[in-house]
N, C-alpha and C positions, 0 to 999 in steps of 0.2 A: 566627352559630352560637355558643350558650352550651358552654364547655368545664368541664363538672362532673365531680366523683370517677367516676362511674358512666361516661361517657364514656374516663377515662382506664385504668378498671378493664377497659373494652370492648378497647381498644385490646392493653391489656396480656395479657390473655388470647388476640388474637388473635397477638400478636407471642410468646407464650411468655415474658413477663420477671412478675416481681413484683418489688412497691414494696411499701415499708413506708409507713406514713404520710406519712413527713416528705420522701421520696423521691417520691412520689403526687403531694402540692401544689406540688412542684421543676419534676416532669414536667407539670401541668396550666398552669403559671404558665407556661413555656415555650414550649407549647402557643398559649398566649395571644397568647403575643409572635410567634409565627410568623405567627398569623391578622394579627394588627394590624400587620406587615410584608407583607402581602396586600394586604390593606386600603389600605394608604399605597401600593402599586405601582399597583393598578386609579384609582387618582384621576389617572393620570398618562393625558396625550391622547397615543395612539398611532394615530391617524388614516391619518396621513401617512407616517408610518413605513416602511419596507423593513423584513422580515424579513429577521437576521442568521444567513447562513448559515457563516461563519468565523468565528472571532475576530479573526484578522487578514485583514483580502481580503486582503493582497499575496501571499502563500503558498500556493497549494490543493495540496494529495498531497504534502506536504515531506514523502519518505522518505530514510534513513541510506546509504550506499552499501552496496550488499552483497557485503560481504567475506569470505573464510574466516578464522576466528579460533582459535586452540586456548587456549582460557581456563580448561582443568582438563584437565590429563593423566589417561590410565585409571588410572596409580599413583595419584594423588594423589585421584578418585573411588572407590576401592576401598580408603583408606586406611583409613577409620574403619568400614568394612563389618561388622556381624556375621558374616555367613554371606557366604563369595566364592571362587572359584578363579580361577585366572591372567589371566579374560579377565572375566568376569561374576560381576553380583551374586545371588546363589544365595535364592530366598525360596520358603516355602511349599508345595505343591500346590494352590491353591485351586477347579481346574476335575478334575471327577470324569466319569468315563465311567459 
């Protein structure tokens, strides 16, 4: 696959960004070098191979213990509040009957 300005101009309009020129030929070179690190993956014999479904086998579901934590008091969440009364942060109406 040839990566030309037109290609990158595709991309870019589908992604919503603009490039200036010199920004364009950054992002197509790039682009380049991604394929041609493709490119060098697929030459690799994966035959025999096992699909790796962990990173580490020796670990599957390492979850944290689950603890009760109090890591921000309601004073100290309602500190910097715009709008608050004693218990709750006060915002808006935004649902209309």
């Amino acid at each position: 696959m040839q990566i030309d300005s037109a290609l990158v101009d595709k991309l870019a309009t589908l992604s919503r960004l603009n490039f200036d020129n010199t920004q364009k030929e950054t992002v197509r070179q790039d682009l380049e070098k991604v394929l041609g690190f493709f490119e060098k993956i697929s030459e690799l014999d994966t035959e025999n191979i096992e699909p790796l479904i962990y990173v580490n086998e020796d670990e599957h579901n390492v979850f944290r213990a689950d603890t009760v934590q109090i890591l921000t008091t309601k004073e100290e969440a309602l500190k910097n509040a715009a709008l608050k009364d004693e218990d709750y942060f006060l915002v808006p109406k935004v649902i209309k009957k």
